[in-house]
PARO-653888 format. One record per residue (C-alpha): residue number from 1; x, y, z. Coordinates in steps of 0.05 Angstrom, whole numbers, plus 5000, padded with zeros to 4 digits. Each point is the difference from the previous one (the first is absolute). Example, Ala and Ser with C-alpha at 12.3 -4.5 7.8 and 13.67 -1.06 7.14 Angstrom:
2
vogu	c1	c2	c3
1	5246	4910	5156
2	5027	5069	4987
END
This chain:
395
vogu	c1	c2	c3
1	6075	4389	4853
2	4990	5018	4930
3	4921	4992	5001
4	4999	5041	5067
5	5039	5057	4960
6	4956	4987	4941
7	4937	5018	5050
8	5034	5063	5033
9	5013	5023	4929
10	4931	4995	4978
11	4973	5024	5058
12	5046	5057	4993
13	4977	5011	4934
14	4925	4998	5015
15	5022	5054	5052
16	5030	5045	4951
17	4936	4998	4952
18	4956	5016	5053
19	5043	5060	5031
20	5004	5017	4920
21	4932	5003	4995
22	4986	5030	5061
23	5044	5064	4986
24	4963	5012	4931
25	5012	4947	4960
26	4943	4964	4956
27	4989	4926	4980
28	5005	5025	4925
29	5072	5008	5008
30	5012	4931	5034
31	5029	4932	4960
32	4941	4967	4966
33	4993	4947	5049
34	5014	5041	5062
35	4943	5046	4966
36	4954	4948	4996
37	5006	4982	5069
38	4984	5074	5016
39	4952	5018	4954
40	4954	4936	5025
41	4991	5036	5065
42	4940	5049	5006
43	5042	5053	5025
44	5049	4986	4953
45	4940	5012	4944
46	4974	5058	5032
47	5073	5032	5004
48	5003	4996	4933
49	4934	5027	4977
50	5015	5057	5036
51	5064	5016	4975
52	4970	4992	4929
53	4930	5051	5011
54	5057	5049	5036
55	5050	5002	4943
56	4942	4990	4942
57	4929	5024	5018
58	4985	5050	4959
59	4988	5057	5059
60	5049	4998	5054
61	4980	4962	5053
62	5038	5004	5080
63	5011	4934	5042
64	4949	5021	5049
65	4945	4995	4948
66	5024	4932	4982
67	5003	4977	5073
68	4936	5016	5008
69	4963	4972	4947
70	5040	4931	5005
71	4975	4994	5070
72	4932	5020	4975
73	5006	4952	4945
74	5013	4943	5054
75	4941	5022	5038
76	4959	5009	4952
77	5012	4926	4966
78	4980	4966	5068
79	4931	5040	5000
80	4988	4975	4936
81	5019	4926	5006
82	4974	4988	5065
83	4943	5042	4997
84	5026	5044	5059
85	4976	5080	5007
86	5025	5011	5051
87	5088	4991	4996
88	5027	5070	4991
89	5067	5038	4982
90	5009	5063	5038
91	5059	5046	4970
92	5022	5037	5056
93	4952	5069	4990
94	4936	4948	4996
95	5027	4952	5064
96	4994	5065	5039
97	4933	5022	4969
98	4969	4928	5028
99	5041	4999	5067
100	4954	5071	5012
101	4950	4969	4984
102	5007	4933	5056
103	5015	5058	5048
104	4939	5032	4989
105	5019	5058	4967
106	5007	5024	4923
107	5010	5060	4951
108	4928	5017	4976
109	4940	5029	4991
110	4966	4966	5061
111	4943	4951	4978
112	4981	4936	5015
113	4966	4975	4931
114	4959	4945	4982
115	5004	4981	4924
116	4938	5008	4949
117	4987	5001	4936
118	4995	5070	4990
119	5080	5005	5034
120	5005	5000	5083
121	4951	5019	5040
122	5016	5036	5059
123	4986	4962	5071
124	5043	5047	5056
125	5028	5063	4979
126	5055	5014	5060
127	4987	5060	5043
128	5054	5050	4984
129	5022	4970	4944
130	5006	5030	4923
131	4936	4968	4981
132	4966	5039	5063
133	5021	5060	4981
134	4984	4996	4936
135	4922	4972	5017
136	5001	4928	4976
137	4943	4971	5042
138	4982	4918	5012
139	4961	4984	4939
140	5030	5040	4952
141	5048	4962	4940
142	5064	5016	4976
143	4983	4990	4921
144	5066	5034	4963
145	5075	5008	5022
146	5037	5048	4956
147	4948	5004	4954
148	4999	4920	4975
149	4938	4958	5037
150	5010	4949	5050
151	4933	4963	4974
152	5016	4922	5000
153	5067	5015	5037
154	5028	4952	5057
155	4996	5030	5068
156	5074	4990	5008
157	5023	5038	4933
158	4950	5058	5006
159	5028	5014	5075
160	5069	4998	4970
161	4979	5065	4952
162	4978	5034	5058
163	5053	4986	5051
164	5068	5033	4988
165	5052	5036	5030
166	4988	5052	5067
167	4991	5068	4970
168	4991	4980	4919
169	4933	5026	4973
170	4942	4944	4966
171	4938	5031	4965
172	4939	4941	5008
173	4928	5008	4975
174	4948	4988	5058
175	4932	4977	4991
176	4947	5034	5056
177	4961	4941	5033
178	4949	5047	5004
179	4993	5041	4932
180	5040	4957	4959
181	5031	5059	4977
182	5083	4989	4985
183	5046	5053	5024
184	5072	5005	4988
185	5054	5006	5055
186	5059	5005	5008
187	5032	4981	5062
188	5069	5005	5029
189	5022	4931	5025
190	5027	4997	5078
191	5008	4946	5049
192	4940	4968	5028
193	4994	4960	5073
194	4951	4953	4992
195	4950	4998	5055
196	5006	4927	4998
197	4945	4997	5056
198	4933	5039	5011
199	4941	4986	5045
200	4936	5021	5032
201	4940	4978	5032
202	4925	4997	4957
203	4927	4985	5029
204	4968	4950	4964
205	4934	4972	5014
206	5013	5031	5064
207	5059	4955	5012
208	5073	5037	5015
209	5039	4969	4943
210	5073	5015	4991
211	5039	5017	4924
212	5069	4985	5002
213	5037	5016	4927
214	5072	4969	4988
215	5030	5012	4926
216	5064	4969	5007
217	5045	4949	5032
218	5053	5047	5009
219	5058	5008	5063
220	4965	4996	5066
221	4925	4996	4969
222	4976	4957	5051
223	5019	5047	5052
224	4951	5061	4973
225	4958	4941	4992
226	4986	4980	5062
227	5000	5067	5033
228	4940	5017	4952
229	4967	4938	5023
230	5008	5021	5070
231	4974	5070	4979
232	4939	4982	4987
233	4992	4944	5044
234	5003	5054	5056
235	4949	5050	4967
236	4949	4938	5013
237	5005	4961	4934
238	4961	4935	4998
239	5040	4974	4939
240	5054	5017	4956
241	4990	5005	4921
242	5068	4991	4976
243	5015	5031	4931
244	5055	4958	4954
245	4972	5031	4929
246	5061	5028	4961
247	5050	4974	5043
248	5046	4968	4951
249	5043	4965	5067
250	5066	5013	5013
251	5047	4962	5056
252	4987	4933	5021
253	5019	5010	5063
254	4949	5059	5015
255	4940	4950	4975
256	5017	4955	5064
257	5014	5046	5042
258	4925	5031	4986
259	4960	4939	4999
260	5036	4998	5075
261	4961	5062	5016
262	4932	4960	4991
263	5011	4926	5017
264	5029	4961	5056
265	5069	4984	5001
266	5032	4935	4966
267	4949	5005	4936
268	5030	4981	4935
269	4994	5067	4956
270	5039	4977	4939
271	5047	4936	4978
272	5055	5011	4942
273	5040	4947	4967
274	5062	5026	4963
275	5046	4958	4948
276	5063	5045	5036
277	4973	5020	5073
278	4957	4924	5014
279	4933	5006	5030
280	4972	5043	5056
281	4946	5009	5048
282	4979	5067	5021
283	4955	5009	5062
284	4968	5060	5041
285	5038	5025	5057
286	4978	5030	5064
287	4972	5063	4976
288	4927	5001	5003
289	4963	5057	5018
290	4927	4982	4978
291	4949	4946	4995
292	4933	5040	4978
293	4970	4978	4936
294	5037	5008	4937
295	4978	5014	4926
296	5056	5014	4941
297	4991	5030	4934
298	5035	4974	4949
299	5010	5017	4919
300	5042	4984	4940
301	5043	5052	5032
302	5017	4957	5061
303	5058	4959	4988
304	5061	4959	5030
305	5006	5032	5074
306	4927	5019	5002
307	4974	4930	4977
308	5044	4973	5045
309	4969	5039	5063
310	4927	4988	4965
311	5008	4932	4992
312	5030	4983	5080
313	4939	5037	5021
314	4946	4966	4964
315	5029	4935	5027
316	4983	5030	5062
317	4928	5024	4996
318	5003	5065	4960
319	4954	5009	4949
320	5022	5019	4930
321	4976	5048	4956
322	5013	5036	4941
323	5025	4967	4929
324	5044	4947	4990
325	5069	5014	5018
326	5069	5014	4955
327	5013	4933	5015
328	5083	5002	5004
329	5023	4937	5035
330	5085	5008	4987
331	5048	5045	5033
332	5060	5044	4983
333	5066	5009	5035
334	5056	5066	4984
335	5060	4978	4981
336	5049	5059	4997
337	5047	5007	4943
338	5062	5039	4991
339	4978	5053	4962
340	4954	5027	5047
341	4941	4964	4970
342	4964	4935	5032
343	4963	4938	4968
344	4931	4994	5029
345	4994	4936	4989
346	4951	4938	5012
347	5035	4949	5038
348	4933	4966	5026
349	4922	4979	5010
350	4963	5011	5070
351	4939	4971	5020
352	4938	5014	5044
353	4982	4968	5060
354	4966	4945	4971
355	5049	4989	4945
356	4975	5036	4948
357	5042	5046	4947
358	4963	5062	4977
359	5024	4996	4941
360	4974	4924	4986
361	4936	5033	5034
362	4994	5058	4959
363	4994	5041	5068
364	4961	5011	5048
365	4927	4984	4983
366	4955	5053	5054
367	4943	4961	5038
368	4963	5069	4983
369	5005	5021	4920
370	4997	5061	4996
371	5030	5069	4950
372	5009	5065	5012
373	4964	5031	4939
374	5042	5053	4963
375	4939	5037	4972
376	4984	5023	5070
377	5028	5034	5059
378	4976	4962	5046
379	5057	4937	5027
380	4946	4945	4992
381	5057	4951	5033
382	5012	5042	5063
383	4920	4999	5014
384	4994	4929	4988
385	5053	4980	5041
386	4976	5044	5053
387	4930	4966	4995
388	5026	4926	5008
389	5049	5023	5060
390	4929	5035	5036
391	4970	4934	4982
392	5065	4959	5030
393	4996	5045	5066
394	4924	4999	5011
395	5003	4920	4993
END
C-alpha cells in the first residue's frame, strides 16, 4: 500500500509541475533535478530561449516574432541537412498568400515570367490586368523593382518584390523587347485570376494543329483543360501541341486527373512511396476526351505537377520537346498549425511510370532540344514543337 501511495504521490507531483508550467511557469524556477529533466526536452529549451531574447534582447521583441522564427528555424534546419527546397513555414498572412495562389488567383501585377539573366522576362502579360494597362508586352524584361536590379536574382525572390498586398503601389524598371529602352512604372498591385488555360487553332504546313497552354496545376485545372482540348478538336484540329513551359505544378491530384483527359483509363500516371502515408499507385480514370497526336513543351520552368503530366504522356507516345525539365521528384503535404499558419512540408518521393524519380533523373530530358532564345521575339520552342506535331500528323 505504501509503494502504491508512493506512485499516486509522484504522479501527483509530476501533475502539479506540469499544470505549474503550463500557467506561466519556467523550468528555470524548477529543483535542479526536476530542471534537468525539463530543460533536456526541446520545448523545454526553446521555452527558455525565448523567455531569455523577450526579457534581454536589446530591442523589444513580441511572442509572435519569436513564434515565427522558431518555426522557421525548424524548417529551415531540415532544408539544410537533408538538402530539401522545398519544406516551408507559412505564418498565417503568407499561408493565405500561397493558398491564392493553388486557387488560381493572387495579388499582382499580372505576368507570367520566365527568369534571365538580365531579371524576368515577360512570357503572358494577363489581359486586364495592371501590367496591361500599363503596356508590358511578351518579350519585354522586368530589370529593377524599387530601384535595386533583379540581375542574377532567383525567379522565386524577384516575384516576391513584385507581389504584395491588393491596392499597395510597386515602382519596377522594364526593359522594351524591342528598343531596349528601360522605363520606370509604377503600378498599383490588385488581384489577378490566372487564366490558367488558353488555346487556339494554327496552320502549319497546311496541317490544322491545335495550342493548348496550361500554367498551373491549380483547383479544377483539368476541367478548363479538357474543355480547351475539345475546343479545338471541334474547330478541325489534327493534333494538339500542349504547352507545360512555366508551369511550376501544383496539386497532385489535378496531374491524374489530366493525363485522364488523353489516355485510356487504368494507366499508371504516378506511384509515391511515403515513410508516414506507405506507398501508392495512381492511375487514369475514365475521362478521356481525345486521342489525336500529342506534342508537349517542356522547360526548366516545368516542375512537380507538370513533369508529372509530361512524363505519363511520353510513356504513351507523345513527343517531347523543349529543355530538360525542373526535375522535382518529392512532394509536400499542409499541415495546419494553431496559429493560423501551416507547415508545407515533404513527407515523400513519387515516381514515374517506369520507376523513375525526377529528381535522381535530373528531369525530364525532351526527345527534341530545343530554347526559346531571349535575344529574339520570336518563341523558337512553340515553332518547333509545332513542326514535329505537323510531322507526327502527316506520318
Amino acid at each position: 500500500m505504501r509503494a502504491r501511495g508512493a506512485v499516486a504521490f509522484a504522479v501527483a507531483l509530476v501533475a502539479m509541475l506540469v499544470v505549474g508550467l503550463w500557467l506561466g511557469g519556467h523550468p528555470r524556477a524548477l529543483p535542479e533535478p526536476l530542471r534537468d529533466v525539463f530543460v533536456a526536452e526541446p520545448t523545454g529549451l526553446v521555452a527558455e530561449a525565448a523567455e531569455a531574447i523577450e526579457g534581454n534582447y536589446y530591442r523589444p521583441v513580441g511572442e509572435k516574432e519569436l513564434g515565427n522564427a522558431s518555426l522557421q528555424g525548424m524548417v529551415r534546419e531540415l532544408r539544410k541537412r537533408h538538402d530539401d527546397r522545398f519544406s516551408e513555414y507559412f505564418s498565417p498572412e503568407s499561408l493565405e498568400s500561397f493558398n491564392q495562389q493553388i486557387e488560381g488567383r493572387f495579388s499582382g501585377i499580372g505576368l507570367s515570367v520566365v527568369e534571365v539573366k538580365k531579371g524576368l522576362r515577360v512570357a503572358q502579360v494577363f489581359p486586364r490586368s495592371p501590367a496591361d494597362r500599363a503596356g508590358i508586352e511578351a518579350g519585354d524584361t522586368v530589370v529593377s523593382v524599387e530601384g535595386e536590379s533583379i540581375a542574377g536574382v532567383s525567379s522565386g525572390e524577384a516575384t516576391k518584390k513584385i507581389k504584395g498586398p491588393e491596392g499597395s503601389e510597386v515602382t519596377i524598371g522594364v526593359r522594351d523587347g524591342r528598343s531596349g529602352k528601360v522605363r520606370e512604372l509604377t503600378l498599383t498591385r490588385a488581384e489577378v485570376t490566372l487564366p490558367n488555360v488558353s488555346s487556339r487553332v494554327e496552320m502549319v504546313d497546311g496541317r490544322k494543329l491545335g495550342y493548348v497552354r496550361l500554367l498551373s496545376f491549380s483547383e479544377g485545372a483539368h476541367v478548363l483543360l479538357g474543355a480547351a482540348v475539345e475546343k479545338v478538336e471541334k474547330k478541325g484540329a489534327e493534333g494538339i501541341l500542349l504547352d507545360l513551359r512555366h508551369n511550376p505544378g501544383g496539386l497532385l491530384e489535378e496531374a491524374v486527373r489530366s493525363a485522364s483527359l488523353f489516355l485510356p483509363e487504368g494507366e499508371v500516371v504516378v506511384s509515391t512511396a511515403s515513410r508516414s502515408e506507405g506507398e501508392s499507385v495512381h492511375e487514369t480514370g475514365d475521362g478521356r476526351v481525345t486521342s489525336l497526336p500529342l506534342v508537349v513543351l517542356i522547360d526548366r520552368g516545368s516542375a512537380s505537377a507538370a513533369e508529372i503530366l509530361a512524363a505519363a504522356l511520353a510513356d504513351h507516345g507523345a513527343t517531347v520537346v523543349g529543355s530538360r525539365s525542373f526535375g522535382k521528384g518529392v512532394f509536400q503535404e499542409e499541415q495546419p498549425l494553431a496559429n493560423g499558419g501551416a507547415l508545407k512540408l515533404t513527407v515523400g518521393e513519387y515516381f514515374t511510370p517506369d520507376g523513375v524519380n525526377l529528381a535522381e533523373s535530373r528531369g525530364i530530358h525532351p526527345d527534341v532540344k530545343v530554347r526559346d532564345k531571349a535575344e529574339t521575339k520570336a518563341d523558337e520552342v512553340e515553332e518547333r514543337g509545332f513542326e514535329v506535331l505537323a510531322a507526327k500528323v502527316g506520318s
